[in-house]
N, C-alpha and C positions, 0 to 999 in steps of 0.2 A: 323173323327168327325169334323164338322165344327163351327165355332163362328165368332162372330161378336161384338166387343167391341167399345163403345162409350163413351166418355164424356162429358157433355154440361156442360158450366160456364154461369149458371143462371145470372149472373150479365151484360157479355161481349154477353151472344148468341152463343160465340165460341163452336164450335164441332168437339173433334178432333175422330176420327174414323179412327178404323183398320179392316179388314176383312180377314180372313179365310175360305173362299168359302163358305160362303153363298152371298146368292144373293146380287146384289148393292141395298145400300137403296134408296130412292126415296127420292127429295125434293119438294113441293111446293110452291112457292113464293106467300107471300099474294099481296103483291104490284105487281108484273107484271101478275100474275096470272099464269106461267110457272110452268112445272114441268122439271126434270131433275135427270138423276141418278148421285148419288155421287161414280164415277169410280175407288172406293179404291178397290181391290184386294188383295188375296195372297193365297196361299196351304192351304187346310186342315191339320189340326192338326197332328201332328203324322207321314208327311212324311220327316222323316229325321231330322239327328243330325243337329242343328245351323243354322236351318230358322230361317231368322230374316222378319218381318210383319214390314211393314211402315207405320204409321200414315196420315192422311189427316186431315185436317184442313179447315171447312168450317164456315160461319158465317151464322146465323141462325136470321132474326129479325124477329121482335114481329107480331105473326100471322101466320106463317112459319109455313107448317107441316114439320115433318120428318116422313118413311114410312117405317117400316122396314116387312120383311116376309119371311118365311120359303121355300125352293125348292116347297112344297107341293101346295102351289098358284100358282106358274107359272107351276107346271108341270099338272096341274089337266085338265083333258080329258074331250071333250065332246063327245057323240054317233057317231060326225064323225071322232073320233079320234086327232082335233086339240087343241093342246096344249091353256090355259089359258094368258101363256105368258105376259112378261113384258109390249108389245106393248099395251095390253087392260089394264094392272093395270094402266101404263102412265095413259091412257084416261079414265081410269072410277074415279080417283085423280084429273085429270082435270074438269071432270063434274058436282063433288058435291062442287064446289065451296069453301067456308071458313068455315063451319060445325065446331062442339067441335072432336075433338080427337073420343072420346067416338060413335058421330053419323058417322065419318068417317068408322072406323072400321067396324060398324056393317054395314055399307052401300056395302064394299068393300066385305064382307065375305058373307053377301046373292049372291052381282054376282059371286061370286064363284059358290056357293052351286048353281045355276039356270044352270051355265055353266058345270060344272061335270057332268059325268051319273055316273060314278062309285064313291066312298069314296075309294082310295087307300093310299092315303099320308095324313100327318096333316094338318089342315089349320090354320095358327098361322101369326098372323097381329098383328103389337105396332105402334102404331099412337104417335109422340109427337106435340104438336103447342106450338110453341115458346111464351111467355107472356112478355118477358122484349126486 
């Protein structure tokens, strides 16, 4: 089983973030316009007694997306068999510019759905933008 735990402090922007294999989430800067993975790591759940998971700590300002998504987005297949992969989520986060949360998501999960031929995995996308 894998998770991915987060906390944002609405007030500071502060994000501190743990991961248990799932994917890295994604960030987009509204000011430099950059996206970038947040490279917290660690084991899926359940392999072994007194895994300890380390925290990261990123700051988040106002307009910032955070990206998060399920194996099922980057593993999803086209007819010539190439993977979805993190490299085109980068770029397709970079292209729709500063959008709400809400129009991200959906923008992100149609190129999904254009780029799969099969439905084999879930497609599960959480968009945050930062407001303070």
């Amino acid at each position: 089983m894998t998770m991915l735990v987060g906390v944002v402090d609405s007030g500071s922007g502060e994000l501190r973030i743990a991961n248990a294999g799932q994917p890295f989430a994604l960030c987009r800067s509204r000011r430099s316009g950059r996206t970038s993975f947040l490279r917290v790591s660690g084991p899926p759940l359940g392999r072994g007694d007194g895994v300890q998971y380390e925290a990261a700590s990123y700051r988040l300002q106002p307009g910032d997306h955070l990206i998060l998504c399920s194996d099922g987005v980057l593993d999803a297949r086209n007819s010539a068999g190439e993977a979805y992969g993190p490299q085109r989520l980068e770029l397709q986060v970079s292209r729709h510019g500063n959008p709400s949360a809400a129009l991200l998501v959906a923008a992100l999960i149609d190129d999904v759905r254009q780029h799969r031929a099969v439905a084999e995995d879930d497609i599960t996308i959480l968009a945050l933008r930062a407001s303070t």
